[in-house]
N, C-alpha and C positions, 0 to 999 in steps of 0.2 A: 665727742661733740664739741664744735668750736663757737663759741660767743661772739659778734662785734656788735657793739656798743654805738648807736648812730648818732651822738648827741648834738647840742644845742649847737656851737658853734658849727660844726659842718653841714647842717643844713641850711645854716643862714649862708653858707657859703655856697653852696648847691642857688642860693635862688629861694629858699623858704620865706612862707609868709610871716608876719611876726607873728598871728595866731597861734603858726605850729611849731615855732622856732625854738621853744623852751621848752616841748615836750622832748624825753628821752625814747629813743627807740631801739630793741632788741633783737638783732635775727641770729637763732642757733642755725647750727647747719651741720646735720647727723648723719651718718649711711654706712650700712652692710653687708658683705657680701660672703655668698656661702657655695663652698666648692663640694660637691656631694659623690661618690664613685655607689650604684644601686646595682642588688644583685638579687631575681627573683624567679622564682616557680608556681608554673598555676596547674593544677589541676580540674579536672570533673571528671563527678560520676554520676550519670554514664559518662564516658565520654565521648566526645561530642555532643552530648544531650540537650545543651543549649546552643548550637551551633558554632563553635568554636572548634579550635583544632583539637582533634582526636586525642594528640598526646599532650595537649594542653601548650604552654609555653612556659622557656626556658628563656634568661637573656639577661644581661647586664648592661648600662651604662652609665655615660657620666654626665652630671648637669649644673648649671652654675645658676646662680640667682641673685641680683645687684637692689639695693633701692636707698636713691636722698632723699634723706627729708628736711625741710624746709620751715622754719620755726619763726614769724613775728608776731612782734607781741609790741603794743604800747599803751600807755595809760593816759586819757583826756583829763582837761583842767576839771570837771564834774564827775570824777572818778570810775566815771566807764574804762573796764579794759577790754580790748581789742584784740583779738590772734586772728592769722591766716595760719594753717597750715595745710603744705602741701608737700604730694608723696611721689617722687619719681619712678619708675622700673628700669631696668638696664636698655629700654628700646625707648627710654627718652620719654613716655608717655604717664600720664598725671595716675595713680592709683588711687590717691585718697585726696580731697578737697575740702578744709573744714573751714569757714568763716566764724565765728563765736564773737559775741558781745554779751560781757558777764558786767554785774554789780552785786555788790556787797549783800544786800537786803533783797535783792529779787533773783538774784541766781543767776543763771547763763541758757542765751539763745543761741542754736548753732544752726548753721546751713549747711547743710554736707553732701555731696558724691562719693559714696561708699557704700561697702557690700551690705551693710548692716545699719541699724539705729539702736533702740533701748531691748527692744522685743527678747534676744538673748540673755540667759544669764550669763552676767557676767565672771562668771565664779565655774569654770572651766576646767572637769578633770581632765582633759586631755592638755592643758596646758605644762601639763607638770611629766608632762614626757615630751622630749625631743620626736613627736609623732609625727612622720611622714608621710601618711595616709595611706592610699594604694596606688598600685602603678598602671603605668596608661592603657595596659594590656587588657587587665582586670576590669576599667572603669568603661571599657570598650563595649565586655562583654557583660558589664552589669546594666548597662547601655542597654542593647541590644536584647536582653532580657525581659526589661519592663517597658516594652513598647517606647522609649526614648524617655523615660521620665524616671529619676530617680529617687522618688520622694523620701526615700529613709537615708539617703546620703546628707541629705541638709539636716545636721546636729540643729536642736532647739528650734524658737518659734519666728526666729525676727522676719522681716521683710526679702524675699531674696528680688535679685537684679541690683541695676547700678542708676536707679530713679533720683534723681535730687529729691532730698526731704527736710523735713525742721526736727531740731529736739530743742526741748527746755529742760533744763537741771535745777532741782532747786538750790537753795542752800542746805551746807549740810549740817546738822543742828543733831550734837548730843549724839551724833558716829549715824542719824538717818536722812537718805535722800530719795527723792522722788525726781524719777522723769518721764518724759510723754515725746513721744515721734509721730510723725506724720509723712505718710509717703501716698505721692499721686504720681499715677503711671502717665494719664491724659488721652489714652487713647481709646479706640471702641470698645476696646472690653469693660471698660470702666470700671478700670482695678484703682481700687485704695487700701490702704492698710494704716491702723491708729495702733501703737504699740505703747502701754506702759511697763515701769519701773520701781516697785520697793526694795531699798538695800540698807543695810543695817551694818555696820561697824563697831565691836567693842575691843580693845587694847589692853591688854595686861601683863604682867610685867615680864612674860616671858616669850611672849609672841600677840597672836589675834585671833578672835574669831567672824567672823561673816557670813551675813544670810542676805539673799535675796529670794525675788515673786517676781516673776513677768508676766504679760498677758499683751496678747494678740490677736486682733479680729481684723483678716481681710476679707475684702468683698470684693468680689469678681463677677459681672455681669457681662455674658457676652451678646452681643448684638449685632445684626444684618445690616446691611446698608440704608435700611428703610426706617432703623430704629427699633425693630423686630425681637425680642428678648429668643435668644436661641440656646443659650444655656449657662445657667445659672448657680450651677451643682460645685462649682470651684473654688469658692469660699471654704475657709478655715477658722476655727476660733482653737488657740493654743495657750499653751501656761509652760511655762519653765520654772524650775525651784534648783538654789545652789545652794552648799555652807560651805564653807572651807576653815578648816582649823591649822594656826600654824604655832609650834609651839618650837621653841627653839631651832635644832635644827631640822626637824622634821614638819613637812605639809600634810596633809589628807583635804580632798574635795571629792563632793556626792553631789551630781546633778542628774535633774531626773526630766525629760520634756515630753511633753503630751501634748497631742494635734488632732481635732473631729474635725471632718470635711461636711459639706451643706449638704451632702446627698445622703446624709446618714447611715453609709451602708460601708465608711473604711474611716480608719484609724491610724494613727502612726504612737507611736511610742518609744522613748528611749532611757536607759538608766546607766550612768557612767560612773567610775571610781578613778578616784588617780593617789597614790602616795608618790612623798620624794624626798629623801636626803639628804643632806650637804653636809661634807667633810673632806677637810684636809685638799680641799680644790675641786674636789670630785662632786658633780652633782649627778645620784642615783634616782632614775623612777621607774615607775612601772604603773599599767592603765588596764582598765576593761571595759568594754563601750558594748551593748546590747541594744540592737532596734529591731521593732516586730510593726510590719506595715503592711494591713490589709488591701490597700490600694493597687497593688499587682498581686493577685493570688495568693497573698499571706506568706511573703517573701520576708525575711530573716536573715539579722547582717552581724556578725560576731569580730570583735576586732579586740587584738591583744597586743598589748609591744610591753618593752623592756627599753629603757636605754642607758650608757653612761657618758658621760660628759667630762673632760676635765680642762678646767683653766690654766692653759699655758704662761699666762700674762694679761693683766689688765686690757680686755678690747679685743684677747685673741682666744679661741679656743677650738678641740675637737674631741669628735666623738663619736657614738657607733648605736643604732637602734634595729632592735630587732624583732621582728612584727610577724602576727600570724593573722589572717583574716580569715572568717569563710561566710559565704553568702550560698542560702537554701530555699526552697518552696517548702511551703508550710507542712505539704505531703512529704515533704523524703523524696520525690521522685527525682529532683534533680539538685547539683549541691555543686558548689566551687569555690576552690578554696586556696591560698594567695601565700608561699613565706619569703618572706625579703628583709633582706637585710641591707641596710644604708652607711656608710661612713661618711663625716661632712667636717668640714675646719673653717670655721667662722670670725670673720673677724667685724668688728664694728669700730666706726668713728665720731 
């Protein structure tokens, strides 16, 4: 990550007012990119069963993934601090947009374009594996499986889509914080979603522990041209709980998410594990991810990886994960089931 420092005298030189002449200003400027060679097999049984090829699929390739990010930050004479950040992708286009105005005694307000707000825990066992997820073959036919709607693929409860929304952060006091999100879609359906945040920090002397509580209630109404309520059943109220224990150089994280739809008649649920390593350069993990989601016939998504990592050099690394998934109906009658293995060498700036 590179710092330039925009101080006083260059922007008086730029043309700055004297207001903002003495203030100093910050922009980091970050970015990663990650070269990946993916090697996978799908099966079902029956096969064919779910419409997919008979003998399932076989195939490998390769794929690359780029992104900058964009870091300023300054501090006003009344000690508000200020950040923009913003998130490139290799096609030139903005991924994440975060505006924040924090103070000391009141916490931080953000505005942001991004996948998520508070609603998720942020205490993540899949973070603790190099997890690739599935490949596009697979998410084709899980696709195609539940009528276009994947509901057990979205881990935890936050908001999904890419709607502009607020959060506020409090302060954090004694290792605990509180935050609140707010996302409006604006259109006929008249989707909203309020997501909060408890998270908990304690330090001792040989690592940490941490707990968080989410909760989330979206509302979704949809409506006719006329104003007409035509269905209403789309609403969600969900909760997610995480703790992660890090004690030297070992990690453990348990997250668990639960989702009731308005129609009171389906469910989602998820419980995940992650451990993970680090020695001598190498970082070791391994993950297991279970979701059971009554909302397409009591469909069942099982996901397991493995990975290792090792640091070549400060900023560079590679590594190799290797992943079993299988996605079933709640009957047995139909099942499909995923193994791939990834290789990727990453470097960041």
């Amino acid at each position: 990550m590179r710092k330039i420092l925009l101080a006083s005298t260059a922007l008086v030189a730029l043309g700055a007012t004297s207001a903002m002449a003495h203030l100093d200003h910050e922009l980091s400027i970050s970015g990663s990119t990650e070269f990946q060679y993916r090697d996978h097999a799908i099966s079902e049984d029956p096969a064919g069963g779910i419409g997919f090829a008979a003998n399932g699929s076989n195939g490998a390739a390769t794929a690359m993934d780029t992104d900058i990010d964009f870091d300023f930050q300054r501090t006003t004479d009344n000690g508000l601090g200020l950040r923009l950040r913003i998130g490139l992708n290799e096609g030139g286009n903005t991924d994440d947009e975060r505006f924040s105005i924090s103070q000391a005694d009141l916490g931080t307000i953000t505005f942001h374009r991004e996948q998520e707000g508070v609603g998720d825990s942020v205490i993540d066992a899949g973070a603790l594996v190099n997890d690739e997820g599935i490949s596009a073959d697979m998410d084709a036919l899980m696709d195609a499986s539940t009528s276009g709607t994947r509901w057990f693929r979205k881990y935890g409860t936050s908001a999904e889509g890419t709607d502009p929304g607020v959060t506020w952060n409090s302060p954090t006091i004694q290792g605990l914080n509180v935050g609140l999100s707010y996302f409006d879609s604006g259109n006929d359906s008249n989707d909203n979603t309020v997501e909060g945040i408890v998270s908990y920090t304690h330090p001792f002397a040989q690592g940490s522990i941490a707990l968080n509580y989410a909760s989330t209630q979206h509302n979704s109404v949809d409506t006719n041209a006329t104003g007409v309520i035509v269905n209403d059943n789309d609403g969600y109220d969900a909760t997610s709980y995480g703790a992660r224990l890090d004690y030297n150089s070992f990690s453990v994280v348990v997250d668990v998410n639960d989702r009731s739809y308005d129609d009171d008649a389906n469910d989602f649920s998820e419980i995940s594990y992650g451990i993970q390593y680090r020695v001598a350069g190498w970082t070791l993990g391994a993950y297991n991810s279970d979701v059971d989601d009554e909302r397409w016939d009591n469909w069942e998504f099982t996901e397991t990886a493995i990975s290792a990592d090792y640091a070549i050099a400060p900023g560079l690394s590679a590594g190799v994960t290797l992943q079993d998934s299988k996605f079933d109906e709640g009957d047995g009658s139909n099942e499909i089931s995923e193994d791939r293995t990834v290789f990727n060498i990453i470097a960041s700036f």
